[in-house]
C-alpha positions in Angstrom: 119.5 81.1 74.9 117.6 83.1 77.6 119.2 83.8 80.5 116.1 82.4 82.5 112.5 80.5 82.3 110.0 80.2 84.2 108.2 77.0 83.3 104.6 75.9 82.5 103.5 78.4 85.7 100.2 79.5 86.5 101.0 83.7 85.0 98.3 85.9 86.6 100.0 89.1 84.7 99.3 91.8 86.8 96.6 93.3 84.1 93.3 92.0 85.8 92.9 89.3 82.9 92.5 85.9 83.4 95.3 83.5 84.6 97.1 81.2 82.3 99.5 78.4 82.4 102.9 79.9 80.8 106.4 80.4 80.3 107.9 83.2 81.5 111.6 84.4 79.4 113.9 86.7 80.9 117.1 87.9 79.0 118.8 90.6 81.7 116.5 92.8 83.8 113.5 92.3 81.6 110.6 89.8 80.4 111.1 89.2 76.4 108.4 86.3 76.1 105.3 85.2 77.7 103.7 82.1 75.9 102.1 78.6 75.9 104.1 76.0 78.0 107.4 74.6 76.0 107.7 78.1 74.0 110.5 79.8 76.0 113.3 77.6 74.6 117.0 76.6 76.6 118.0 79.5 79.2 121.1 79.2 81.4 118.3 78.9 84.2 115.0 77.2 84.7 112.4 77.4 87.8 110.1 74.6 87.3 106.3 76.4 88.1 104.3 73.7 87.7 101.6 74.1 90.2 102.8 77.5 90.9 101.6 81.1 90.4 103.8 83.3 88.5 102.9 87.0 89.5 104.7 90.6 89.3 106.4 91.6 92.2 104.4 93.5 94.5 104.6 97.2 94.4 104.2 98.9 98.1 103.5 102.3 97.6 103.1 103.5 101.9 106.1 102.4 102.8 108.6 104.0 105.9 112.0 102.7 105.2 113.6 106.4 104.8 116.4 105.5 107.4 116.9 101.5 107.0 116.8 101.8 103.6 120.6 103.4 104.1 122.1 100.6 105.9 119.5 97.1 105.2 120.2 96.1 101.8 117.7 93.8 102.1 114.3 96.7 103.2 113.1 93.7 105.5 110.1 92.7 106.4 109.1 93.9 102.6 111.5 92.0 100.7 110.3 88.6 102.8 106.9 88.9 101.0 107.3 89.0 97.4 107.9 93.0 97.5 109.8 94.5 94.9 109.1 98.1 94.6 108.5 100.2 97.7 107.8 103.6 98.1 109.3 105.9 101.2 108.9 109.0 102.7 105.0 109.1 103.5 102.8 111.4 105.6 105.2 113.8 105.9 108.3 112.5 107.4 111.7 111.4 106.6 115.5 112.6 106.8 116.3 115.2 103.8 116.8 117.7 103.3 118.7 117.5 106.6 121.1 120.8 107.8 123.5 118.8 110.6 121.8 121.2 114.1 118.8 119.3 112.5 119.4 115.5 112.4 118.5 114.9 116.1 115.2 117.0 115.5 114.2 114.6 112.3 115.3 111.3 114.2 112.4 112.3 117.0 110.2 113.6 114.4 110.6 110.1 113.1 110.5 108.3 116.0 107.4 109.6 117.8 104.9 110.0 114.0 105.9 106.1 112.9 107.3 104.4 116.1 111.0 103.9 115.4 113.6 103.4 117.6 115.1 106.8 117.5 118.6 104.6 119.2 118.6 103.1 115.6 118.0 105.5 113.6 121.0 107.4 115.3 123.5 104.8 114.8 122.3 103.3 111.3 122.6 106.4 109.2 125.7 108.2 108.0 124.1 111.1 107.1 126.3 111.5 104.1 123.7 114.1 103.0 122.3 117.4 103.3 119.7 118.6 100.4 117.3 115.6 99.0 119.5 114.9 95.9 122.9 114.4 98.0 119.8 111.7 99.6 119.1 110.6 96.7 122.8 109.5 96.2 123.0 108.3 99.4 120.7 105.3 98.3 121.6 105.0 94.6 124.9 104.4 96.0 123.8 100.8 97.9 123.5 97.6 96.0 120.1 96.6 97.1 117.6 93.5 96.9 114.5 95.5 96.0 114.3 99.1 94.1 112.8 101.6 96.6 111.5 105.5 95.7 111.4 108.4 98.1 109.1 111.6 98.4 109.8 114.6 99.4 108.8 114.8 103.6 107.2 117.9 104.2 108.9 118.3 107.8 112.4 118.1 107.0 111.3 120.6 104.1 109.7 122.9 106.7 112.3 122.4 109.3 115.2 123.3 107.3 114.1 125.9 105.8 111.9 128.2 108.6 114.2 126.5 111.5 112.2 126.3 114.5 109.6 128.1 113.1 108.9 125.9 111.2 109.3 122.8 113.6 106.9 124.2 115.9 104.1 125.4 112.9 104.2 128.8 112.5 102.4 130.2 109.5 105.1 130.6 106.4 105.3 133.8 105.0 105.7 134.1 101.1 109.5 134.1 101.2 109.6 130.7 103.1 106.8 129.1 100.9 108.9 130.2 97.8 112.2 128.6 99.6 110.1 125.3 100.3 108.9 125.4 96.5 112.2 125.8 95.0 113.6 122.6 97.1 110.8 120.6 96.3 111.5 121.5 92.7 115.0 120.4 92.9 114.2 116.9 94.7 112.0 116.1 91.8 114.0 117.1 89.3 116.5 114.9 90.9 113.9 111.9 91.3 112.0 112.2 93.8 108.8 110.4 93.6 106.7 113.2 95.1 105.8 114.9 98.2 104.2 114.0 101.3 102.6 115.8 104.3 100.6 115.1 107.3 97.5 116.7 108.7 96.2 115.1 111.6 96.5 115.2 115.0 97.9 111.7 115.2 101.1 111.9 114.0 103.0 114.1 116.8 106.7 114.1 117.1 108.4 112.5 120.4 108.7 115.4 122.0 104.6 115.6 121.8 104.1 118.6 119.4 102.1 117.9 116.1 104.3 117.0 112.7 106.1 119.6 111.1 103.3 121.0 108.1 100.2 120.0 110.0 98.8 123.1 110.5 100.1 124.4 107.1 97.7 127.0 105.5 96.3 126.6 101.8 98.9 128.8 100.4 101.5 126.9 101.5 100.0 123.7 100.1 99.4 125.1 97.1 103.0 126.8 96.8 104.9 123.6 97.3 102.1 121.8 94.4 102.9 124.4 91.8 106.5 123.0 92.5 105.6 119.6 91.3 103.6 121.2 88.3 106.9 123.2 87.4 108.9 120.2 87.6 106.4 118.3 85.8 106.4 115.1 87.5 105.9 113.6 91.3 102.8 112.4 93.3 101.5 114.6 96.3 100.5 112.4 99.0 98.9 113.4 102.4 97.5 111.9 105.7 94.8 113.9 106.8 91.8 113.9 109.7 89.2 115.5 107.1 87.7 116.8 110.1 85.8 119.0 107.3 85.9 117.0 104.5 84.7 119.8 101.8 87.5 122.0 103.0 90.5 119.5 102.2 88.9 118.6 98.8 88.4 122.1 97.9 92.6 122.8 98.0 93.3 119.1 97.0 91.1 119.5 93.9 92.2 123.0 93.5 96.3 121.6 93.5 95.8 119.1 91.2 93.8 120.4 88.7 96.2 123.7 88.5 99.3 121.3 88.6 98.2 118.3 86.6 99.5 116.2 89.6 97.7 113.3 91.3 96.6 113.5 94.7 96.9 110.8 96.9 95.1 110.4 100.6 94.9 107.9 103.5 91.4 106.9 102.9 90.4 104.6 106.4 87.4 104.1 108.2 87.1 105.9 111.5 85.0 104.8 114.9 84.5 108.8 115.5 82.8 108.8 111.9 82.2 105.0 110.8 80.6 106.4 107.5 82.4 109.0 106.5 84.5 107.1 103.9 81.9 106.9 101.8 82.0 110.8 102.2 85.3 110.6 101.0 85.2 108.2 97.9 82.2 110.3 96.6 84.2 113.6 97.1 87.1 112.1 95.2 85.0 111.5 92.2 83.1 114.7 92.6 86.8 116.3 92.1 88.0 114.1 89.1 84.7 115.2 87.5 85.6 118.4 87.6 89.4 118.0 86.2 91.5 117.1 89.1 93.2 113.2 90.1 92.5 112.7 93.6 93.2 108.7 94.2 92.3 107.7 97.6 94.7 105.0 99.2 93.3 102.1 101.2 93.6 99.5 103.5 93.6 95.6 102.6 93.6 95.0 106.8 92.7 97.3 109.4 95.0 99.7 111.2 96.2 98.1 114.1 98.1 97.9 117.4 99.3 94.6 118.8 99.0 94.3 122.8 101.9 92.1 124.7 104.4 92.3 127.2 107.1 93.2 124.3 104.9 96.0 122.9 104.6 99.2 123.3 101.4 99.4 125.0 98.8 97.0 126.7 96.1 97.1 129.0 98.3 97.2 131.9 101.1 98.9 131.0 100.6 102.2 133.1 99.9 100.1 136.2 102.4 100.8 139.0 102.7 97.1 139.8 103.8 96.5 136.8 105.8 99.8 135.9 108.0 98.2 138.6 108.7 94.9 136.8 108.7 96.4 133.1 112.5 96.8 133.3 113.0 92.5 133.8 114.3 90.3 131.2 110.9 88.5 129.7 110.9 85.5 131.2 111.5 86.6 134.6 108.8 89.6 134.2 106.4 86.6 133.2 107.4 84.3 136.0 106.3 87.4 138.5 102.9 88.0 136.8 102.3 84.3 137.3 102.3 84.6 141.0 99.1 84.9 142.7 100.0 87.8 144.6 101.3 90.0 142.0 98.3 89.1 139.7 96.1 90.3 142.1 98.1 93.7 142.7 98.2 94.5 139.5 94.4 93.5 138.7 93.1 95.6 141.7 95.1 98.4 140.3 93.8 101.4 138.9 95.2 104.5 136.9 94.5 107.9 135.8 95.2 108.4 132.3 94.9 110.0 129.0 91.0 110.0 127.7 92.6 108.2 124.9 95.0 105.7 125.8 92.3 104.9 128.2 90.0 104.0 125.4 92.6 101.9 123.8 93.8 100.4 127.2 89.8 99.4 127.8 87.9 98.6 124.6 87.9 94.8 125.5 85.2 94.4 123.1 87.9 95.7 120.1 90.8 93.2 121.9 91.2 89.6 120.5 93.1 86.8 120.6 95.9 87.0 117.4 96.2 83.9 117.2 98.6 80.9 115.0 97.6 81.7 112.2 96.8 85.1 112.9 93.0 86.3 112.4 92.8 89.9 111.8 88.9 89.3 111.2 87.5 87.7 114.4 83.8 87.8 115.3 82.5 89.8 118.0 82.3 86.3 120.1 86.4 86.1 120.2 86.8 89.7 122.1 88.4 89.1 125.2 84.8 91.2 126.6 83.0 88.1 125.1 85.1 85.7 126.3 84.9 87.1 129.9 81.0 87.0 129.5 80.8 83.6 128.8 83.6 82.7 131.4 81.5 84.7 134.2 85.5 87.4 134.4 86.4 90.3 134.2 87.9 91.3 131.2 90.6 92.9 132.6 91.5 89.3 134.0 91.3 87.2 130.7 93.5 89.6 128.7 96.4 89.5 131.5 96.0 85.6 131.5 96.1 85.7 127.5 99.0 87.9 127.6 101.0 85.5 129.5 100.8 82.7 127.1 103.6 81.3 125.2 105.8 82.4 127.6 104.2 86.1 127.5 105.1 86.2 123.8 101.2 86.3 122.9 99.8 89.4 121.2 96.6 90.8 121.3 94.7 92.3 118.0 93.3 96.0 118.6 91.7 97.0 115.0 92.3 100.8 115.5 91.0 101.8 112.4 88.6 99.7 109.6 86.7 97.4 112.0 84.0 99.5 113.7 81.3 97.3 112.6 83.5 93.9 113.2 84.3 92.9 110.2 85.9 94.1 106.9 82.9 95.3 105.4 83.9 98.7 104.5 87.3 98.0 103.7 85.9 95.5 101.1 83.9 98.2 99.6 86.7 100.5 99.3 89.2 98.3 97.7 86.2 97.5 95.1 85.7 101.1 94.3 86.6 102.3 91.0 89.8 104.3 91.2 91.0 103.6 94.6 94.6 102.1 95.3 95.9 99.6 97.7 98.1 101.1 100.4 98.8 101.7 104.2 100.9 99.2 105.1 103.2 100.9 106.7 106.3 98.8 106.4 109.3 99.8 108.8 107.2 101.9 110.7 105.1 101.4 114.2 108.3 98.5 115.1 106.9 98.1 118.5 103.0 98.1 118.1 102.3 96.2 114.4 103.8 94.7 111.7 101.6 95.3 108.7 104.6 94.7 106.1 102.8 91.4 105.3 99.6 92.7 103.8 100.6 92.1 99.9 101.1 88.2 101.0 97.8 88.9 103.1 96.2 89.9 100.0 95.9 86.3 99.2 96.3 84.2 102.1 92.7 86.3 103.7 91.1 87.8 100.4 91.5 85.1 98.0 91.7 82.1 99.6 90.8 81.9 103.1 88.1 84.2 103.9 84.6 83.4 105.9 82.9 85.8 107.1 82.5 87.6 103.6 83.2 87.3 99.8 86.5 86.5 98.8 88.2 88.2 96.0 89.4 87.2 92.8 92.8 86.3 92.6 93.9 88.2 89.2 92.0 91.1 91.3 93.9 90.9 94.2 96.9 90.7 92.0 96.2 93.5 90.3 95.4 95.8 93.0 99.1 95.3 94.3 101.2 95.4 90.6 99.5 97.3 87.3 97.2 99.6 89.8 100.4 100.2 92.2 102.8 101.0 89.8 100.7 103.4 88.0 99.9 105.4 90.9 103.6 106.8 90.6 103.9 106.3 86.7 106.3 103.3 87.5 105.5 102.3 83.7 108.1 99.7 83.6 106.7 97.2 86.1 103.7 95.6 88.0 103.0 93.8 84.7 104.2 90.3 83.2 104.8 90.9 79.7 107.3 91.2 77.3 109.4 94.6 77.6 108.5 95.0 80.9 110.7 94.8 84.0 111.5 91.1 85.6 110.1 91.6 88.6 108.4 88.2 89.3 107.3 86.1 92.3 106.6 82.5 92.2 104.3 81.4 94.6 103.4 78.4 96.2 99.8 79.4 96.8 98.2 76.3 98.7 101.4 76.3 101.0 101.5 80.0 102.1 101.3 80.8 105.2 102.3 83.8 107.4 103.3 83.5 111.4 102.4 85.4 114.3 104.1 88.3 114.4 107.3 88.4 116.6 109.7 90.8 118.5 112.9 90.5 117.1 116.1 92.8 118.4 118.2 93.0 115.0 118.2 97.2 114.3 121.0 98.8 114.7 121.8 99.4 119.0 119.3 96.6 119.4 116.8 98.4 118.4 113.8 96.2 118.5 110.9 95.7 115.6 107.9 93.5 115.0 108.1 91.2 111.9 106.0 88.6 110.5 107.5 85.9 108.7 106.4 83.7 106.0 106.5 80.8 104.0 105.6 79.9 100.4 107.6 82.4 98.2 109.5 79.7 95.8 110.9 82.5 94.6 111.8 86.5 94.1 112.9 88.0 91.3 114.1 91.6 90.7 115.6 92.7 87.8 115.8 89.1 86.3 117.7 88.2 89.2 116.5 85.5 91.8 116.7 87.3 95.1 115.2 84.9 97.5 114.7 81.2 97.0 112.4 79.0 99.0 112.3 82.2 101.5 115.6 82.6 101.5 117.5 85.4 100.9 120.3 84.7 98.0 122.8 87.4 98.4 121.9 89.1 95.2 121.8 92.7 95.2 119.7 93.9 91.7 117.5 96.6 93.2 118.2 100.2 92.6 117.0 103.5 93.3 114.2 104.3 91.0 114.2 107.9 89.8 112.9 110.4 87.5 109.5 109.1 87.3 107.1 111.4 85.6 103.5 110.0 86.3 101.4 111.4 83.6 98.2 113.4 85.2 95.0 111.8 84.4 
């Protein structure tokens, strides 16, 4: 008797081929049978499919739950949407190795690069650790919904090993590369999934200086690579501005081929340079001609902020009128901005500054509507600047009357990144390029600007089924992209595919009936810390490990997921 079946469900397996109605047997944490309808035999359990799809769990691989992944058993939003496997610790940044003078240091680092709330961060973790092993432990030690991996963050590397050298980016010397290396070393060989670093501009700590490892030179990239390559295993994974392209493929290529370690790289499409992925994707196959793995990560929805009154930033959030009412409980901040008066004070207003937060605060031709359901691929006609056109307004005046809708819980959609020509062209070509990986979504980070968590239920809702304004995917595609293709990216060999031997990590969906929400404001970090979530609807059911961990989108109170270690993805 198995212990459960899946029965007569639609099984798109997570290998690309084509779907097939099934039986799904699980015995413990792992698939022992996938055949015709009525083959399983008794179990102990039965989910009745019919009219479902059966899929592997999703696999997030860009994920920034480093700190709430030590108190939330649950790694929410992930876990709401079918999420089974995420990876932590991405461009750079993360809290081990951790020497106590430097936990504040980390929790800002933190706070200013991804956007959350230092407050919560503070009171959530124990900081029963100090090296990245004693980390490591830290998590193995939780019973968890979902299994999560960590890399290596090259800050809290360079932080505790140069000090405040090397917060503030001085050059390492050979000793300090060496030191880096040999931790590096020991955090894979205690399970790290790889190592991560940032290079652009972007990511700046709260106290405004650049990430910890920005500026780091060549040698030192190269030193803490040949630490992957000695401990044979581990991904290297990087955020970069490729402000000279050839440069960062040169030591990329370079690290991989002398290591026999992937490369991985935020791969999105700029406004400064609209065309330079395309740059980028051929460079990356230029490289793997010549010996190296270079696998450049993408986007399945552009890189976003979300305007409103509970956000961190909107058009009028510098305004003095409204500096003085940004302190008010919601409703009473709204019931102000309503009057005629105040309107007009703040409307009249101007204010002096940064070149870019003014960009941000007044590209009303990039600002839309969000919406119920949300449309993260509008036309140019639903800008706010369009609107106001047609409406004979300024556009200043439409997005301060949509912000106040719903009782000022609206939000307005700013595509930052992968939507300069207004649609999803681009991104569509990159996730159909050959040897590209989905990614980038970002989950636990940016709590008070987006909520990108959602994008492997997105995945289907836009790409496969609802779609207009371009060609929709194939659904074992857009399966695959998020499982098999995923998981192999950090040699996760045991999932991401439905078939016997492999792990039971299963979703059964209610395709027809999904549906996400508009993102909301919700207070429920530790000190109140606040974060955007999206909710959703249609997940019959989550499995990890052959346990059912959320029913009808509803959490069960298992705890199956565990800390994956020791992975040793094979170079390609």
């Amino acid at each position: 008797m198995h212990d459960l079946v899946i029965r007569q469900g639609t099984v798109v397996d997570g290998t690309g081929s084509p779907s097939v109605v099934a039986d799904v047997a699980i015995d413990g944490d792992r698939i022992v049978e996938v055949g015709p309808p009525g083959s399983a035999g008794p179990a102990r359990r039965t989910i009745d499919a019919d009219g479902r799809l059966v899929t592997p769990g999703w696999v997030d691989v860009h994920t920034h739950y480093d700190g709430q992944a030590t108190w939330d058993p649950e790694v929410s939003p992930s876990g709401w949407h079918g999420v089974t496997t995420v990876v932590m610790g991405n461009c750079g940044v993360g809290f081990a190795p951790a020497a106590p003078e430097r936990r504040e240091w980390l929790i800002q680092l933190m706070e200013g690069v991804e956007d959350i709330p230092g407050t919560a961060l503070a009171e959530g973790m124990s900081w029963n650790w100090e090296t990245f092993p004693e980390y490591l432990d830290e998590l193995d030690r939780m019973p968890r919904v979902l299994d999560v991996a960590a890399l290596v963050p090259h800050g809290a590397v360079r932080a505790y090993v140069m000090g405040d050298r090397g917060a503030a980016n001085e050059e390492a010397n050979a000793d300090d590369i060496a030191a880096m290396a040999e931790i590096v070393t020991e955090a894979i060989r205690a399970g790290a999934a790889g190592f991560s670093t940032t290079r652009t501009v972007l990511h700046r700590a709260k106290d405004g200086e650049l990430a910890a490892g920005t500026t780091a030179s060549v040698d030192e990239l190269l030193g803490i690579g040949d630490a992957l390559g000695a401990a044979g295993g581990g991904v290297f994974e990087l955020a970069s501005d490729m402000v000279v392209p050839a440069d960062e493929f040169t030591w990329m290529a370079e690290l991989s081929r002398r290591t026999g370690r992937t490369v991985t790289f935020n791969c999105l499409q700029s406004d400064v340079w609209p065309e330079q992925w395309r740059e980028l994707l051929d460079l990356s196959d230029a490289a793997n001609a010549t010996g190296a793995h270079i696998v450049p990560q993408v986007a399945g929805r552009p890189a976003c902020l979300l305007f409103g009154l509970e956000s961190s930033v909107h058009p009028f959030i510098a305004h003095p009128t409204y500096r003085a009412l940004r302190g008010l409980p919601l409703a009473e901040r709204v019931a102000r901005m309503r009057t005629p008066e105040v309107r007009d004070e703040i409307l009249s207003e101007t204010v002096d500054v940064d070149p870019f937060v003014n960009y941000l605060l007044t590209s009303f031709h990039k600002l839309f509507p969000l919406g119920d359901p949300p449309d993260y691929e509008p036309g140019p006609e639903a800008s706010v600047a369009a609107i106001a056109a047609r409406e004979g307004r300024t556009p200043e005046s439409v997005a301060y009357d949509l912000l106040l809708e719903r009782d000022g819980h609206e939000l307005l959609y700013f595509p930052l990144l992968g939507y300069s020509h207004g649609d999803f062209g681009a991104m569509q070509s990159m996730l159909e390029r050959p040897g590209t990986v989905l990614g980038l979504g970002d989950g636990g980070a940016h709590c008070g600007l987006l909520c990108d968590a959602s994008l492997p239920t997105y995945m289907l809702t836009h790409w496969v089924r609802d779609r207009e304004r371009g060609e929709r995917f194939g659904l074992e595609r857009a399966v695959a992209m998020q499982t098999s293709e995923t998981a192999a990216l950090y040699g996760f060999a045991d999932r991401g595919v439905l078939a016997p031997g492999f792990r039971a990590d299963v979703n059964v969906i209610d395709f027809d009936a999904l549906r996400l929400a508009p993102p909301e404001m919700v207070h429920d970090l530790p000190a109140g810390g606040r974060r955007l979530v999206q909710r959703v609807t249609g997940y019959d059911a989550t499995i990890c490990a052959g346990v059912p961990v959320r029913l009808a989108d509803e959490f069960t109170g298992e705890r199956p997921g565990r800390l994956v270690r020791g992975t040793r993805p094979a170079p390609r």
